[in-house]
C-alpha positions in Angstrom: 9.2 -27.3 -6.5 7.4 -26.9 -10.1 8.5 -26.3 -13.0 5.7 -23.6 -15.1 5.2 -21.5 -17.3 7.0 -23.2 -20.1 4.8 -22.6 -23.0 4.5 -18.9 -22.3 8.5 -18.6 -22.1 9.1 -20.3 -25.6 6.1 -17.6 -26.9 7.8 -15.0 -25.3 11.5 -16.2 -26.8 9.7 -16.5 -30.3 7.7 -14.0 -30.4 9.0 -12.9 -33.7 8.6 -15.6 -35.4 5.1 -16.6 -34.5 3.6 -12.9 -33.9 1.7 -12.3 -37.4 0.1 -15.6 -37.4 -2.5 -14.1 -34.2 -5.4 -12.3 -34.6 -5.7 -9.9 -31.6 -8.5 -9.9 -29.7 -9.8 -8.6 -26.0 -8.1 -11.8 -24.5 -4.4 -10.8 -25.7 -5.1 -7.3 -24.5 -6.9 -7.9 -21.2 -4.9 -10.6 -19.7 -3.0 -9.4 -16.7 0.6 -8.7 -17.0 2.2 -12.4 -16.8 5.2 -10.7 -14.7 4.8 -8.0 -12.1 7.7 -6.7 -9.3 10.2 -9.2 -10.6 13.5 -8.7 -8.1 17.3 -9.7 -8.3 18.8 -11.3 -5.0 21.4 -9.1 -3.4 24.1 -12.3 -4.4 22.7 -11.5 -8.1 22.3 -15.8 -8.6 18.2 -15.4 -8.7 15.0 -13.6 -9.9 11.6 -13.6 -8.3 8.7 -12.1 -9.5 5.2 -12.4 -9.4 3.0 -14.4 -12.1 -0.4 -14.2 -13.0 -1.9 -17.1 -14.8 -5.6 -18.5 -15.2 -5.3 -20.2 -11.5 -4.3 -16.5 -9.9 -1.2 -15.7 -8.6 2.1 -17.2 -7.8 5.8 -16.1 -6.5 7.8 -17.6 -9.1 11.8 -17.8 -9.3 14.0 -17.8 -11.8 18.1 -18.5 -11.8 19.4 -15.4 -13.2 20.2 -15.7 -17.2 17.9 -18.5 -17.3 14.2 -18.9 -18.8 13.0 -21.8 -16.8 10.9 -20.2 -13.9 10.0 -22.5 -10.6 6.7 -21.9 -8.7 7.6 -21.1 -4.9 4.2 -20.1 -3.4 0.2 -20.0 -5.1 -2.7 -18.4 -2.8 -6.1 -18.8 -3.5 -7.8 -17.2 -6.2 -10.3 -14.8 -6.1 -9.3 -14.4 -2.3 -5.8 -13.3 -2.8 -3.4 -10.6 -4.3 0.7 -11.0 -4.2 1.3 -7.3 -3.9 5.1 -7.3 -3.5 8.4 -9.7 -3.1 11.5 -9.2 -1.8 14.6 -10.5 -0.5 15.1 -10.6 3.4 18.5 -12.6 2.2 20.2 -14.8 -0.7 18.0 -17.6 0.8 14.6 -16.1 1.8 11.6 -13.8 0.8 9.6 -11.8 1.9 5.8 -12.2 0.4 2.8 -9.5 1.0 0.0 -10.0 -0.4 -4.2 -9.0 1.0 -7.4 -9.8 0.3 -10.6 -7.4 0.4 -13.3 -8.2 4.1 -16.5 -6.5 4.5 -16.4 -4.8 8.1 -18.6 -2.1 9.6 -20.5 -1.5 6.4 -17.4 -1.1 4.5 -14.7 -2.9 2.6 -11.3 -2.9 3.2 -8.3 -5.1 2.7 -6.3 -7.0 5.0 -2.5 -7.2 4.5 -0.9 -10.7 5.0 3.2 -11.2 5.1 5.2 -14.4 4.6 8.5 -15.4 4.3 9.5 -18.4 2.4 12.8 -20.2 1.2 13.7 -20.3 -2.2 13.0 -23.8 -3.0 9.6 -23.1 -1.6 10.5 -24.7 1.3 9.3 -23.4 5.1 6.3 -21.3 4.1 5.3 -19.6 7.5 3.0 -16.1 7.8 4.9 -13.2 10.0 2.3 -12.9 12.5 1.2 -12.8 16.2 -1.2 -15.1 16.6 -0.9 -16.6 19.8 -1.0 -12.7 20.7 -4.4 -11.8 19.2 -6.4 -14.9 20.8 -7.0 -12.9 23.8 -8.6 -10.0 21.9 -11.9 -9.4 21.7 -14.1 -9.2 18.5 -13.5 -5.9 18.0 -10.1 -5.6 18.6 -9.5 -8.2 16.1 -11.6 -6.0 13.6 -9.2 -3.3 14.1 -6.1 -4.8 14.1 -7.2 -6.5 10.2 -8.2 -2.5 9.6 -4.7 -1.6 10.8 -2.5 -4.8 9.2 -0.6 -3.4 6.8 2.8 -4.6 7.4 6.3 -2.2 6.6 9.5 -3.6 6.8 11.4 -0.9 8.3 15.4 -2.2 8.1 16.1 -5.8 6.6 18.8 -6.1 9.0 21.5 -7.1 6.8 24.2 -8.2 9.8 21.7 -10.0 11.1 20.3 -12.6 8.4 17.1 -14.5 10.4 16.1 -11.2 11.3 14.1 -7.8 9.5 12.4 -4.9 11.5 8.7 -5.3 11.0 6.5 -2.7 11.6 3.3 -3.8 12.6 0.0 -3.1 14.4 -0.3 -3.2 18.2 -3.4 -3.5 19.8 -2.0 -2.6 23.4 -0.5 0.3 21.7 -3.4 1.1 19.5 -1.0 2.0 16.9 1.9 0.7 14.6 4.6 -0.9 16.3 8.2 -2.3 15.6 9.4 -5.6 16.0 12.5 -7.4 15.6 11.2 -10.8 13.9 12.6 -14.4 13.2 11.5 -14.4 9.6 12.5 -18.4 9.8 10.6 -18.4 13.2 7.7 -16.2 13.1 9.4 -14.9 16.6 8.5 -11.4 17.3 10.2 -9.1 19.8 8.7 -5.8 20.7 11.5 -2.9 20.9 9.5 -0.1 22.2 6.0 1.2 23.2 4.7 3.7 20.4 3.6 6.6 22.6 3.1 9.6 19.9 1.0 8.1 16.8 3.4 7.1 15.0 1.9 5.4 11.6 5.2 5.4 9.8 9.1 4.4 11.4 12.1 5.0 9.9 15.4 3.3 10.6 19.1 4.1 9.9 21.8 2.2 8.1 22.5 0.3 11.6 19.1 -0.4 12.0 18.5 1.6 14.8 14.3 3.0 14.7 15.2 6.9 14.8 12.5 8.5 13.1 8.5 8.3 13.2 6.1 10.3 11.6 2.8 10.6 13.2 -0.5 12.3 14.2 -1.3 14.3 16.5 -3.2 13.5 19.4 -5.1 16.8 19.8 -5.6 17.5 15.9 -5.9 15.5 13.2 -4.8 17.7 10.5 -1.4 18.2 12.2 1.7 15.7 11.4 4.5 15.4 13.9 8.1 13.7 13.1 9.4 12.3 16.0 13.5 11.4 16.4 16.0 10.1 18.5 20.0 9.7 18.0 20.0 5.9 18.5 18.1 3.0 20.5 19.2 4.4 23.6 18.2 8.1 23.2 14.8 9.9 24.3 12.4 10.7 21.4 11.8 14.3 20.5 9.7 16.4 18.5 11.7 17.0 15.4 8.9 18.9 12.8 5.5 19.4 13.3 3.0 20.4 9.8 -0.1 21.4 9.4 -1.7 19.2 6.6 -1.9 21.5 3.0 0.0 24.1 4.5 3.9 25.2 4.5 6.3 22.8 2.6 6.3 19.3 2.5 8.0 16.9 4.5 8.4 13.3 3.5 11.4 11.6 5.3 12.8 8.2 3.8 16.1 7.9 5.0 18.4 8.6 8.2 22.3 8.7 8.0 23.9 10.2 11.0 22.1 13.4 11.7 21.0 14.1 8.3 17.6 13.0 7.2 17.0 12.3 2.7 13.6 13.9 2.5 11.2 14.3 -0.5 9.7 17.9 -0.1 9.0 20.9 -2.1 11.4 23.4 -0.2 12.3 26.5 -1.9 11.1 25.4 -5.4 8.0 24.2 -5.0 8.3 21.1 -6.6 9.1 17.9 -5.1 13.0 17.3 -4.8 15.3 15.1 -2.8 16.7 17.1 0.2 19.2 16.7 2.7 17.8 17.9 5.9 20.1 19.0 9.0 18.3 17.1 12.2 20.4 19.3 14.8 19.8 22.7 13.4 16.1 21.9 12.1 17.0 22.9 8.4 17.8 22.0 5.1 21.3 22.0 4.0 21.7 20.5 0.7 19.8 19.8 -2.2 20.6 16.6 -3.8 18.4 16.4 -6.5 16.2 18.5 -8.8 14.0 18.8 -11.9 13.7 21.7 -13.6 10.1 20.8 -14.9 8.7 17.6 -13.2 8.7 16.3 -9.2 10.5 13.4 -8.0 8.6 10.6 -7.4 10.3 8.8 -5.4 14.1 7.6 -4.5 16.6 5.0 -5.6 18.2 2.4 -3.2 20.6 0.0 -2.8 19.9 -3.2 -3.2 20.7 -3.4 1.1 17.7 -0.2 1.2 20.1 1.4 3.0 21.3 4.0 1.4 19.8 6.3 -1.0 22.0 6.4 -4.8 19.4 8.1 -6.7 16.0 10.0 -7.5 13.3 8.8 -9.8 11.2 11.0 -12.1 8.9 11.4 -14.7 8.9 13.1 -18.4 6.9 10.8 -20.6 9.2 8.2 -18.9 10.7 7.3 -16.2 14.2 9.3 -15.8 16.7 7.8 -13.0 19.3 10.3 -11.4 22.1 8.8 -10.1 24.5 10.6 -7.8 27.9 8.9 -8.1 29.5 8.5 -11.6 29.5 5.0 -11.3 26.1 4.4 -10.9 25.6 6.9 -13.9 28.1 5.2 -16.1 26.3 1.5 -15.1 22.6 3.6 -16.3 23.8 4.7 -19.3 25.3 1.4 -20.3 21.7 0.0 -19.7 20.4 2.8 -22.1 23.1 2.5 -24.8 22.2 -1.4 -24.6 19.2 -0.5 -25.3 18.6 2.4 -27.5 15.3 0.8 -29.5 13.8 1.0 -26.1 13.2 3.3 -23.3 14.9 1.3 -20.6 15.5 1.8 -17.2 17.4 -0.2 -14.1 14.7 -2.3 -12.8 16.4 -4.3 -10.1 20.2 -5.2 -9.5 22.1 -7.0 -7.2 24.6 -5.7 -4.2 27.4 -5.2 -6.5 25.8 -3.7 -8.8 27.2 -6.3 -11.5 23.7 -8.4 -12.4 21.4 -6.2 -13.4 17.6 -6.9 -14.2 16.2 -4.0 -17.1 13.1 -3.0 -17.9 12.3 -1.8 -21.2 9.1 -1.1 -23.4 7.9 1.8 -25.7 4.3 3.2 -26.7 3.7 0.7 -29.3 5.9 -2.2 -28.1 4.6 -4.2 -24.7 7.4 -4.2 -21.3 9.6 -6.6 -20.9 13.0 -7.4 -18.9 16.5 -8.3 -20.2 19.2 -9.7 -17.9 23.0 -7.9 -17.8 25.8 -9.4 -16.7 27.9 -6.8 -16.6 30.7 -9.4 -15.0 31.0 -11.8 -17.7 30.0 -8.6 -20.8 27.0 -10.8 -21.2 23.4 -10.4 -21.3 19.4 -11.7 -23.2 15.9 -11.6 -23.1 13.9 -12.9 -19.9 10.4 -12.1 -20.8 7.7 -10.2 -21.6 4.8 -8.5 -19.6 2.4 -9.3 -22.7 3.9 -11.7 -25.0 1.1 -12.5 -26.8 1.1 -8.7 -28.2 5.2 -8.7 -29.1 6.3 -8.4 -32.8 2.7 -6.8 -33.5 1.9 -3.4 -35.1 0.8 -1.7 -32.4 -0.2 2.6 -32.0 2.1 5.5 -31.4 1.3 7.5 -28.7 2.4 10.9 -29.2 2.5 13.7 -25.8 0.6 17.2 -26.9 0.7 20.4 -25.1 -1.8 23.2 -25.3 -3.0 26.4 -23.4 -6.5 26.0 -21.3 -8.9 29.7 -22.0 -7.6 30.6 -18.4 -4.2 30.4 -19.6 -3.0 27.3 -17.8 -0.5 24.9 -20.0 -1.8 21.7 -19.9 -0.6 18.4 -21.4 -1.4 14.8 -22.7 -0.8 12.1 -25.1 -3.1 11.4 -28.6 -2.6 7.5 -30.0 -4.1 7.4 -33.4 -5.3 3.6 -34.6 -2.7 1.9 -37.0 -4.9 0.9 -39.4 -6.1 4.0 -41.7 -10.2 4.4 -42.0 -11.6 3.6 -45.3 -12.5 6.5 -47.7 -10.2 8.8 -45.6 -12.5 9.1 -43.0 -11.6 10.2 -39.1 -11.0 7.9 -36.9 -14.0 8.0 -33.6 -12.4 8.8 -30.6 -12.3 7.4 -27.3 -12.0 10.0 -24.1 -9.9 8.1 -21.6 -9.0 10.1 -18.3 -7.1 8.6 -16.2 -8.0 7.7 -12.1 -6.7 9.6 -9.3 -7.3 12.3 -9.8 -3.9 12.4 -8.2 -2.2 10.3 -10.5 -0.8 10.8 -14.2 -1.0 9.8 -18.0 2.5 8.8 -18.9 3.9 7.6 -22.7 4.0 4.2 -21.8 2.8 1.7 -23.4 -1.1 1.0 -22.2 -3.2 -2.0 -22.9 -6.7 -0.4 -22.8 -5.3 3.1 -25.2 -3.9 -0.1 -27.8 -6.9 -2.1 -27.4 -9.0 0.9 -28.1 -6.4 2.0 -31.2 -6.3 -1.6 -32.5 -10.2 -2.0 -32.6 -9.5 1.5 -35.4 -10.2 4.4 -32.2 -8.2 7.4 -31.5 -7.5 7.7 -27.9 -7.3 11.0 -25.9 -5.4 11.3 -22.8 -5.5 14.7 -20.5 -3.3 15.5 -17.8 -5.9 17.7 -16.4 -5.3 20.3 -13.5 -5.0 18.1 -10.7 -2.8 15.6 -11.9 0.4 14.7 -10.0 4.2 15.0 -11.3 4.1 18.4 -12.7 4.3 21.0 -9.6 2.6 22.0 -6.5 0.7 24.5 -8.9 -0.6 22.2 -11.2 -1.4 19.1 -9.0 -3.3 22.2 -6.3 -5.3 24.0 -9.6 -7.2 21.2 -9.4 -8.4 21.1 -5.4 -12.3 21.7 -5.0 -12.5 21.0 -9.1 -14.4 18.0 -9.8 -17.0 18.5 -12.2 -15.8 22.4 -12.9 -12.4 23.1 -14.3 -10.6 19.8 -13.7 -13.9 18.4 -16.5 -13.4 21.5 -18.3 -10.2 20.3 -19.3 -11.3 17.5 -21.2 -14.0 19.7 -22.7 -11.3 22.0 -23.8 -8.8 19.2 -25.0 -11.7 17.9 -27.0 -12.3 21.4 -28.9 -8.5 21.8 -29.4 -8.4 17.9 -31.0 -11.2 19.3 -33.6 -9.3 21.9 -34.8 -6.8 19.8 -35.7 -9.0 17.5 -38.2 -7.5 14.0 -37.1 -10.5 12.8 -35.3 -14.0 12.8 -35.6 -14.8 14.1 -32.5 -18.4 14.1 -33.2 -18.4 10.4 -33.1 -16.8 9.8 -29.7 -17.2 8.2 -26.2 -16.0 8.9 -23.0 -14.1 5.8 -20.8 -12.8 6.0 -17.3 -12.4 4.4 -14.3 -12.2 5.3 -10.6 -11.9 8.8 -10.9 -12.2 8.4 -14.9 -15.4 7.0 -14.3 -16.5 10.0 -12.3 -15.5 12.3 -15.5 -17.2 10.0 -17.5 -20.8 10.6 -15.7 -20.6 14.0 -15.6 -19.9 14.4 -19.1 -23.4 12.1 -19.5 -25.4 15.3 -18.1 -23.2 18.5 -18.8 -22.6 17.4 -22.6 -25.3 14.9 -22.8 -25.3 15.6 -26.9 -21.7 15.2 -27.5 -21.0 11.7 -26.9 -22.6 8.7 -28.1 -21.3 6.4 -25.0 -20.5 6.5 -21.7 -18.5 3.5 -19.7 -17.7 4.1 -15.9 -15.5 1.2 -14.6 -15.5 1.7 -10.5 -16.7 5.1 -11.1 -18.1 8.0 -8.8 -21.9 8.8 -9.6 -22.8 10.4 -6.1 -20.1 13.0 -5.5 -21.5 13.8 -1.7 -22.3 10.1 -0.6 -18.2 9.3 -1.6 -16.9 12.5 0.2 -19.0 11.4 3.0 -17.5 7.7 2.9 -14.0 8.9 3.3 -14.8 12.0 5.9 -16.2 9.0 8.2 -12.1 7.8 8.7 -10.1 11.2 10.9 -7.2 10.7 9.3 -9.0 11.6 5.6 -10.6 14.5 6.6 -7.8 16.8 5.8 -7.6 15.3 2.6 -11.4 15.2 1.5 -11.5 19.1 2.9 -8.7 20.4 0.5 -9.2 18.4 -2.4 -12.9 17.2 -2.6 -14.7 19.9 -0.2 -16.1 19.0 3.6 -19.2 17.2 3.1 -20.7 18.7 6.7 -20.9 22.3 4.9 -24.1 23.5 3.7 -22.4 25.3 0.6 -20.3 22.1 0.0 -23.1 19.5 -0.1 -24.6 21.7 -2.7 -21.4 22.1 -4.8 -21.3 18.2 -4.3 -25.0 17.4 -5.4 -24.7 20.0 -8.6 -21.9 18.0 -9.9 -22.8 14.3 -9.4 -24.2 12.6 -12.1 -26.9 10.8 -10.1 -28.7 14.0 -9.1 -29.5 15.0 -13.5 -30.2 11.5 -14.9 -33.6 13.4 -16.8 -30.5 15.4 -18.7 -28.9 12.2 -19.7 -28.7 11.0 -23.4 -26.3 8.7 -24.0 -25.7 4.6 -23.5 -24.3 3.7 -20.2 -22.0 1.2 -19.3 -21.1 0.6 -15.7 -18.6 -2.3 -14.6 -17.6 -2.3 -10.7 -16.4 -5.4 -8.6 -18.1 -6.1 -5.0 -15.0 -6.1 -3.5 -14.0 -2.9 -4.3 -12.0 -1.3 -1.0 -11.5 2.2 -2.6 -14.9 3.6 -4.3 -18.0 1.5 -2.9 -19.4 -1.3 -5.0 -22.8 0.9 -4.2 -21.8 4.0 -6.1 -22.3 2.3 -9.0 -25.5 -0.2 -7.8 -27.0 3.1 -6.6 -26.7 4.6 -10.0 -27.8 1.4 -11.9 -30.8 1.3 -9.6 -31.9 5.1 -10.2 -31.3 5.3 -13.9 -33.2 2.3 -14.6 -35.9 3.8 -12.6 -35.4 6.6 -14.8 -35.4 4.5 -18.1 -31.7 5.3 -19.1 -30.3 3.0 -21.5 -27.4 1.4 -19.5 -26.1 -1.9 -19.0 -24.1 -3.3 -15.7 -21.8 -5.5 -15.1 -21.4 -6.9 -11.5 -18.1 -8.9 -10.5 -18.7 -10.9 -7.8 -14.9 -11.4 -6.5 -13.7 -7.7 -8.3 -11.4 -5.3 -6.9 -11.1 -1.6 -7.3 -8.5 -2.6 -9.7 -9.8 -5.6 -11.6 -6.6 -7.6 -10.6 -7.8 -10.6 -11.2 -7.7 -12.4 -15.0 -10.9 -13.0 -15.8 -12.3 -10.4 -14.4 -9.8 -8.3 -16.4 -10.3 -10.0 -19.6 -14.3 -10.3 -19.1 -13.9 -6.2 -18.9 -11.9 -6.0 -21.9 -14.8 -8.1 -23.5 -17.6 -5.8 -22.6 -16.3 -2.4 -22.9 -15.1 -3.5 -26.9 -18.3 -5.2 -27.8 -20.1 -1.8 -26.2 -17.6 0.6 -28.4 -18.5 -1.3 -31.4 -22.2 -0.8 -30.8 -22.5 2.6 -30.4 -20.0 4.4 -32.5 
């Protein structure tokens, strides 16, 4: 074991004291978050977490109430991400983490698991080696394609063991398997005959649910059940992708299934679905104006104590009153902040909180509800505590076609000189099926401290709002999904706060597809562009992703099939790459070769075409990027760019 991290930890404890004597710059801002998915162990004694430092990252632990934090496992950088942690016991974890491989033309990334003790001690990967050194070449290429590991049931009576599902390449599909997680052992429980991509298990750990495919069409999804291991499977709900209500089972108890699906209300809500009379029989949770996102768990995963969802934060709703009395002794704890129950233990008594606002960075505080005691652990971005940083306030108006839309204006801190406006920066988020939030955001206060305005649009499209809003947005890139922002824009004039003459658009991944459009269809109303992993060829990407079955149901309904004549059009008249002679405007373009969601060529392509075409733009190529720009000083070195370009042009 190693002791790390020291220096950081005494910033982040005396933040206060120290935090007017900095000058903030790209750095502070762009450096990754220094914690990410930190977790309590179900005996409530320890923390992990994952920690991002200069060297990449590590799975650190901490003993819970303390600040001193113990390295337990580094992978190589630039190779490797730590995408989650968690605890398979008190004594062991479970590590995923991937890295981005170049197959068939295409990038994609390979998913790794290992388990590990938590002195760092017997490291092994959960894998089936000995099994795959009979495969051929190509079977080995598809089972990396496929490796994305799930633990389905952690098997709590049984501690050296966790229900893993996995790819098979006998079975061509995902498997389960019981596995010796201090062994690497793995035992196969059954052949997957229908498709299945997805298993779910119940609170015995029994495998009784799996959604899948269908063998004769793609765009239909069966679920699959059976009462227990011994029981025949049967065909429990079959739907037709983009049609009828949506059907997203988490949990089985008994005969009843906890499923996330719009139902009734058209909005996504936390049901209780009857498995022996095919229906829904009790709605356990909804909101009257916003989708749940997603479920609560105990800290065993299985059983389901509450929904999550999302206002400007995140909202839990618990179902017992004790659980609602311990969340609103976290919020009453915490009333300066918007806080929220991170992580706990079994008991419920340690608890792990998160807690930030717009203008103040996240950070975690440790309860111990036990002993009434409780302090500070650390903070996401200590260098940017105790700092004035920007309000971001949420804004609502009404599109020309009627449509309510919504979004968040941050205004910079600092006043301009001679009363003038502050320029604006345009920053749409990625997605498109995604969502701006309150939250504090490093690039809106980078933008606001370098004396920007920042404007955020929930657009038609976005996710978290309805099944009419997120669907208003199907088939609507480059037309009324861009038109939002136009229309956003005009309503932020009329309010005199900005200057939103002087103003630049900034985006990435689908941001960065708004971003180029805007270069040709308002080439005289902003003085920069900057597309970070963005989308110039609207065809060649719908293309990329029809290649894969399983997308095309996806790519039809949202994007439009790029095999239709009418389509390819539509595709070609809104893609950027296809009106360069109509572009104005500076161009900045950052994208990382090792980008597994929007090809590193969309943006090479572009570069190569509008310097044929004598556009002023500027690239930057990171050789180990990802879609994401997880790593630090790729991060940081984008931070660096995009400010240095802001400053130039407005």
């Amino acid at each position: 074991m190693k002791k790390i991290i020291i220096t950081i930890l005494l910033l982040s404890v005396t933040f206060l004291s120290h935090a007017e004597k900095q000058t903030l710059t790209y750095k502070e801002f762009g450096h990754l978050p220094i914690i990410q998915e930190p977790t309590v162990s179900p005996d409530g004694k320890h923390i992990a977490g994952i920690f991002n430092s200069e060297d990449g990252p590590s799975v650190v632990m901490s003993d819970f109430g303390s600040n001193s934090i113990i390295k337990l496992v580094s992978l190589k950088k630039s190779k490797d991400r730590i995408d989650s942690v968690m605890w398979a016991n008190n004594e062991r974890l479970l590590v995923s983490s991937s890295y981005s491989k170049k197959q068939w033309g295409d990038r994609f990334r390979v998913n790794r698991l290992f388990s590990v003790n938590i002195d760092g001690s017997n490291l092994i990967e959960l894998n089936r080696a000995a099994n795959l050194r009979s495969l051929t070449g190509a079977e080995i290429a598809m089972y990396d394609l496929n490796s994305s590991q799930q633990v389905v049931s952690l098997l709590k009576a049984e501690k050296e063991f966790v229900l893993l599902q996995m790819y098979s390449p006998k079975d061509k599909g995902q498997s389960v398997y019981k596995v010796n997680i201090y062994e690497n052992k793995f035992e196969k429980l059954f052949v997957n005959k229908y498709d299945v991509y997805s298993w779910v298990a119940n609170k015995a750990g029994d495998v009784v649910l799996g959604v899948g495919s269908d063998d004769y069409d793609s765009t239909i999804t069966n679920i699959w059940y059976r009462k227990d291991n011994n029981d025949e499977w049967k065909l429990l709900h079959s739907k037709k992708a983009f049609e009828g209500e949506t059907f997203s089972p988490i949990l089985v108890s008994d005969d009843k299934a906890i499923v996330i699906s719009d139902h009734k209300i058209h909005r996504d809500a936390l049901w209780q679905y009857d498995i022996k009379s095919g229906a829904y029989d009790k709605l356990l949770y909804a909101n009257d104006n916003y989708d749940v996102e997603g479920a609560i768990f105990n800290a065993d995963r299985n059983e389901v104590i509450g929904a999550i969802y999302f206002e400007h934060y995140r909202k839990n709703h618990f179902f017992t009153d004790a659980d609602t009395e311990i969340y609103n002794i976290v919020k009453n704890s915490f009333k300066q902040y918007q806080a929220s129950i991170y992580s706990m233990s079994k008991d419920k008594k340690k608890i792990l909180v998160a807690a930030q606002r717009d203008n103040s960075p996240p950070k975690f505080f440790w309860l111990d509800l036990a002993n009434k005691s409780g302090g500070f652990w650390i903070s996401q971005y200590p260098y940017l505590e105790g700092k004035p940083l920007a309000s971001v306030q949420p804004f609502q108006f009404e599109a020309s076609d009627g449509m309510s839309l919504h979004g968040y204006l941050t205004l910079p801190t600092t006043p301009m000189s001679n009363n003038k406006k502050p320029p604006l920066i345009i920053h749409p988020h990625g997605g498109p099926q995604s969502r701006d939030y309150q939250y504090f955001s490093p690039f809106v206060q980078y933008f606001a401290s370098k004396g920007y305005a920042v404007l955020q649009v929930n657009f038609r499209g976005s996710t978290g709002f309805s099944n009419a809003y997120q669907t208003a947005g199907y088939q609507q890139w480059g037309k009324r999904m861009q038109d939002d922002i136009y229309e956003a824009i005009d309503w932020l004039a009329e309010t005199e706060l900005v200057d939103t003459n002087n103003s630049c658009i900034v985006g990435a991944s689908y941001g960065g597809y708004v971003a180029l459009t805007a270069a040709f269809q308002r080439p005289k109303q902003f003085k920069c562009i900057a597309s970070i992993a963005g989308i110039g060829d609207l065809l060649e990407l719908a293309k990329d992703k029809y290649r894969y079955e399983s997308k095309r149901p996806f790519i039809d309904k949202t994007i439009g099939n790029p095999t239709d004549d009418k389509t390819i059009a539509s595709l070609k008249a809104t893609s950027a790459i296809n009106y360069l002679k109509q572009i104005k405007a500076p161009i900045l373009l950052i994208h990382g070769k090792h980008d597994t969601q929007v090809r590193f060529s969309q943006s090479d392509d572009f570069y190569d075409a509008a310097k044929d075409a004598d556009l002023d733009i500027d690239f930057v190529e990171f050789a180990n990027g990802t879609h994401y720009l997880d790593e630090n000083e790729n991060r940081i070195e984008a931070f660096k760019v995009v400010g240095e370009f802001l400053d130039k042009h407005l």
